[in-house]
C-alpha positions in Angstrom: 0.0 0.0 0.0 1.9 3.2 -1.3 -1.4 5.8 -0.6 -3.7 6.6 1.7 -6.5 8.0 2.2 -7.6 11.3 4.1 -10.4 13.0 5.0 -11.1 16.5 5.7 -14.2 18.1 6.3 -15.5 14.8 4.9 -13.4 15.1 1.0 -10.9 12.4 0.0 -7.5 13.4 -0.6 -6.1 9.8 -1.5 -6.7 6.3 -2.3 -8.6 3.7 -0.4 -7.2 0.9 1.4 -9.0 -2.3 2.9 -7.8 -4.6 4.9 -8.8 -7.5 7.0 -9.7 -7.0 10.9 -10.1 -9.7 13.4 -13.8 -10.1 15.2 -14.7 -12.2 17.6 -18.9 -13.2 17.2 -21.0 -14.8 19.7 -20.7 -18.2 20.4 -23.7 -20.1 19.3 -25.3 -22.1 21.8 -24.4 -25.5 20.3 -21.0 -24.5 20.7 -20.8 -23.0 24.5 -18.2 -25.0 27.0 -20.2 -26.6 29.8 -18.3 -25.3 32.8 -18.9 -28.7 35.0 -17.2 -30.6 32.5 -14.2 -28.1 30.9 -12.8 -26.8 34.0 -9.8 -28.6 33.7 -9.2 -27.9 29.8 -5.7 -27.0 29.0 -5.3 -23.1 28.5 -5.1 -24.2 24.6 -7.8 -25.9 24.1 -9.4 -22.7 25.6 -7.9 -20.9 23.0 -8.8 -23.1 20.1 -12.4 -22.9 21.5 -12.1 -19.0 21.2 -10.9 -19.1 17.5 -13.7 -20.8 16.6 -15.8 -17.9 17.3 -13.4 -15.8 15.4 -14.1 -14.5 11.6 -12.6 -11.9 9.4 -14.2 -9.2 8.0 -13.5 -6.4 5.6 -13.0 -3.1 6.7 -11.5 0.1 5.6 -9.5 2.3 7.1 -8.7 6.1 6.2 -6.3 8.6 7.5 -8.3 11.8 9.2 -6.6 14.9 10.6 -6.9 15.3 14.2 -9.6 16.6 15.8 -11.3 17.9 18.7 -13.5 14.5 19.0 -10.1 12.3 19.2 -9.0 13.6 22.9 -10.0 10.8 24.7 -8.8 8.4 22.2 -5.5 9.9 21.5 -4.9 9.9 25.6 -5.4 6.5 25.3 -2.6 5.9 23.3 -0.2 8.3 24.3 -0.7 6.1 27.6 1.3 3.0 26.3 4.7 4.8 25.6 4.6 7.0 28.5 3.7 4.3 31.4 6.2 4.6 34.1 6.5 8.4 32.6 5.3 11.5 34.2 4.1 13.3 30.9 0.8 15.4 31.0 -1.2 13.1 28.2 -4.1 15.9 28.2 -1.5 18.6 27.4 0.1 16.5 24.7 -3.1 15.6 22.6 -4.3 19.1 22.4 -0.6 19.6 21.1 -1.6 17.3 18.5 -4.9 18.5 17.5 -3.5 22.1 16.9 -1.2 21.1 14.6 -4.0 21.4 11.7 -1.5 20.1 8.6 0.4 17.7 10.6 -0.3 13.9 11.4 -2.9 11.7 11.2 -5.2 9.5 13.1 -6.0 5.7 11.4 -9.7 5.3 12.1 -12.7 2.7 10.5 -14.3 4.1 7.2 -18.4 5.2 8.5 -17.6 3.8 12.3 -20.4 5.7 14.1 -18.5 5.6 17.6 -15.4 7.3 15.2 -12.7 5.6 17.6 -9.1 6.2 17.2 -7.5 3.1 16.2 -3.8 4.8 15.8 -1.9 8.3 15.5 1.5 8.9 13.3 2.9 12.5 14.2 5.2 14.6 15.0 6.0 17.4 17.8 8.5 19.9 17.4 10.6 19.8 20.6 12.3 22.9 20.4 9.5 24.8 19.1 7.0 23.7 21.8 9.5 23.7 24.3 7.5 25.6 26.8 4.6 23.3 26.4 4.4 21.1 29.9 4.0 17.8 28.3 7.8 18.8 26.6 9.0 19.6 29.6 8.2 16.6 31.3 8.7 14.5 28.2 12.4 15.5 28.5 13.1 15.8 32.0 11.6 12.2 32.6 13.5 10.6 29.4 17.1 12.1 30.8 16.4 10.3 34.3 15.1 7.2 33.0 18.8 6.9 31.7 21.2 5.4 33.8 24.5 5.2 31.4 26.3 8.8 32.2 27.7 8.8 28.8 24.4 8.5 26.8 23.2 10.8 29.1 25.3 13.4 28.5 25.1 13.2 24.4 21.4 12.8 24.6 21.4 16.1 27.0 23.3 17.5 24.4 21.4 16.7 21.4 17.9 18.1 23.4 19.4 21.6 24.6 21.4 22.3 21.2 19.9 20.2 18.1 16.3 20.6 16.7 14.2 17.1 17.7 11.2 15.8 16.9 9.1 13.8 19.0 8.0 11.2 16.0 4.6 9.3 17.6 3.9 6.3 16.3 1.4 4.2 18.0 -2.0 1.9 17.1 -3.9 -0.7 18.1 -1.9 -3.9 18.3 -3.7 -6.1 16.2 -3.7 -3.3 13.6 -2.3 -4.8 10.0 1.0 -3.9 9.3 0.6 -2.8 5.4 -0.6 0.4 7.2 2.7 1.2 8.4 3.6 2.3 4.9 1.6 4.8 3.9 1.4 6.6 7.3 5.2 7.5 7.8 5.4 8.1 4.1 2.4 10.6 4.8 4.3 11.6 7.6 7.1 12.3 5.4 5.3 14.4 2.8 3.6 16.7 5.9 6.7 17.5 7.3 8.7 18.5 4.0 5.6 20.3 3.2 6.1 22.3 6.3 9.7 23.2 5.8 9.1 24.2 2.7 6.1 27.1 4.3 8.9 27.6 7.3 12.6 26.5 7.1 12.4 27.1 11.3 10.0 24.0 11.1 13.0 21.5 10.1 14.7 19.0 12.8 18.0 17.5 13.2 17.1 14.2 14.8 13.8 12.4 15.4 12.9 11.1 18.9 11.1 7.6 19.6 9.7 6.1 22.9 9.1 2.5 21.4 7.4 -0.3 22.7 9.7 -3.1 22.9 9.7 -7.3 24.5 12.5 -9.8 25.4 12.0 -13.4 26.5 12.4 -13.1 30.2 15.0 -16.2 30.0 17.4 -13.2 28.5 19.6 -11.6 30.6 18.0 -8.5 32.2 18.9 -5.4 30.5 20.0 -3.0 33.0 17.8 -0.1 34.0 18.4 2.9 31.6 21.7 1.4 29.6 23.0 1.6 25.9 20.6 -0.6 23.8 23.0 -1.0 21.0 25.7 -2.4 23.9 22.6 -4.9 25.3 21.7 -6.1 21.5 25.2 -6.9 20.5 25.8 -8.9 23.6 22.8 -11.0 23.0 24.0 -11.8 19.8 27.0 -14.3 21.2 24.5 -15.9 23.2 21.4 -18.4 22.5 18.7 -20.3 24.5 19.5 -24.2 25.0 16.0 -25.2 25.8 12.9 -24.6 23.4 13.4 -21.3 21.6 17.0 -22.5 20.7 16.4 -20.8 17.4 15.8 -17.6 19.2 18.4 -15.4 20.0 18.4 -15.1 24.2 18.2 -11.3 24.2 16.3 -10.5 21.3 14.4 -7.5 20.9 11.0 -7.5 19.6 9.1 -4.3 18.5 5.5 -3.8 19.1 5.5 -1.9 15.7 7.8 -3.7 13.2 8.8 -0.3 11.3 10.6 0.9 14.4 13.4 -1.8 14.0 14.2 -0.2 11.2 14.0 3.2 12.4 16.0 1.6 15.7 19.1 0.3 13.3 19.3 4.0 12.3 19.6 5.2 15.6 22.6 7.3 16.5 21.9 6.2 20.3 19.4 4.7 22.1 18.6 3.3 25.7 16.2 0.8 27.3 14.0 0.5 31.1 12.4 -2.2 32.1 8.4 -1.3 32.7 7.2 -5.1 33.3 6.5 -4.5 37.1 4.3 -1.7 35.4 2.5 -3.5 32.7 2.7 -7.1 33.8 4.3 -10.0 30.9 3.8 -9.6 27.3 3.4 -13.3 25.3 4.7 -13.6 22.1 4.5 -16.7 19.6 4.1 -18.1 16.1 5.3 -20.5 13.5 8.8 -19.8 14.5 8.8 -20.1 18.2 7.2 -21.1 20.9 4.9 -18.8 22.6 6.7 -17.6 25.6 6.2 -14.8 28.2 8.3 -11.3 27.3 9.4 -8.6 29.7 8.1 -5.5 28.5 10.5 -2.4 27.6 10.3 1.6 26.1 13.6 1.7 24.2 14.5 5.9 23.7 16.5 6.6 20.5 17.2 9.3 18.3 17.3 9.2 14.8 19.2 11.8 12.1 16.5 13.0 10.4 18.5 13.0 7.1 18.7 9.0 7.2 14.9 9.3 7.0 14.2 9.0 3.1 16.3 5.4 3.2 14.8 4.3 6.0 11.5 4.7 4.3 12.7 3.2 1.7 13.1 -0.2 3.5 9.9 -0.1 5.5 8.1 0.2 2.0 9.7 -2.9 0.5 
């Protein structure tokens, strides 16, 4: 998917995209577990028994400009980064609904409870540097760090480079092809306002991402270098069932952001499990195992943005 579409005002700017969204329907009464008789079911069978109430459906999704009516739902998101954070949320989504030509939300084509389903944007750190939700957003990221030297550059790079705060966040079980379009959108917005205002350009984008690692891996220390962590876990793998799978592995929540992450000029992990509880992950490849749940920081030169693109679209 190369396009997207959005909406303003209710006209079409762009093309159309469907894609395929999990539902789960009623069970039918023929199907039902009789409780007497399945309490001892294996967690799996469970499962299997839940998936048969699952179907797909078509639906559509569009890219709309924030507005007023998406508060509530952008909080909502701007929740998952920031746990563990102290960043005024409320401040932060009116940030993002007064930038009128910047960002967009992914919502359902004709959903009458017009719910947020995901926001890609981008906040001018410099340039709203007065707003508290930058403040905050700054001070709590520096102390979350507990490697002096990434401290110090990172410091650095906030009081005397231009950043943007790149927000990237939507529903989990969101398809992936939407990725795409939206930072590519992204992309277009942003030259589109340097063009109006060269004061609007960055040095370096900012990400607060949503990351997992087995919790057989060796703990990633509070606030250190993740490039240090990753290449350590890389001379080291799991003897048992996940042999396959490197022990300290890092999985991203949103796939794009690896990429993004190997761009990084530095970067940093903390550990927010006690925070969120255990994240599973499984699939063809590997067993489904419980994760411990992290927000890796890194900052990215904003002038290795068009490649980057580049490889999240192929």
């Amino acid at each position: 998917m190369s396009e997207l579409t959005k909406r303003t005002n209710g006209k079409k700017r762009a093309a159309k995209r469907k894609e395929e969204k999990m539902v789960e329907s009623p069970p039918s009464s023929e199907n039902e577990m009789s409780v007497s008789e399945n309490e001892s079911e294996s967690e799996r069978d469970q499962q299997m028994e839940a998936d048969d109430h699952t179907q797909n459906i078509d639906v559509e999704f569009e890219a709309f400009p924030p507005e007023e009516n998406d508060f509530h739902g952008l909080k909502q998101l701007l929740l998952r980064p920031f746990v563990t954070l102290h960043v005024d949320v409320s401040d932060m989504s009116d940030l993002i609904i007064s930038q009128k030509d910047m960002g967009s939300t992914i919502k359902i084509v004709d959903d009458e409870e017009d719910n947020v389903y995901g926001i890609v944007t981008i906040l001018h750190m410099d340039r709203y540097k007065e707003r508290p939700c930058i403040k905050e957003l700054n001070k709590e990221l520096l102390g979350k760090c507990k490697c002096k030297e990434t401290t110090s550059k990172m410091e650095l790079i906030f009081n005397n480079k231009r950043v943007g705060y790149f927000i990237n966040e939507r529903f989990i079980n969101l398809p992936d092809q939407l990725a795409p379009p939206f930072h590519n959108s992204i992309k277009s917005e942003f030259d589109q306002a340097i063009k109006q205002d060269k004061t609007n350009d960055i040095d370096y984008l900012l990400f607060v991402s949503k990351t997992m690692r087995p919790t057989k891996a060796v703990p990633m220390k509070e606030g250190t270098s993740t490039q240090q962590e990753t290449e350590k876990g890389k001379k080291k793998k799991t003897k048992h069932v996940n042999e396959m799978r490197e022990e300290n592995e890092v999985d991203y929540t949103n796939f794009e952001e690896e990429i993004y992450f190997k761009a990084s000029e530095l970067s940093f992990s903390y550990c927010v499990t006690q925070a969120t509880g255990f994240a599973h992950a499984g699939g063809w490849d590997f067993v489904d195992q419980p994760m411990n749940t992290y927000r890796t920081v890194f900052l990215v030169p904003k002038h290795k943005w068009k490649d980057i693109l580049k490889e999240i679209s192929g």
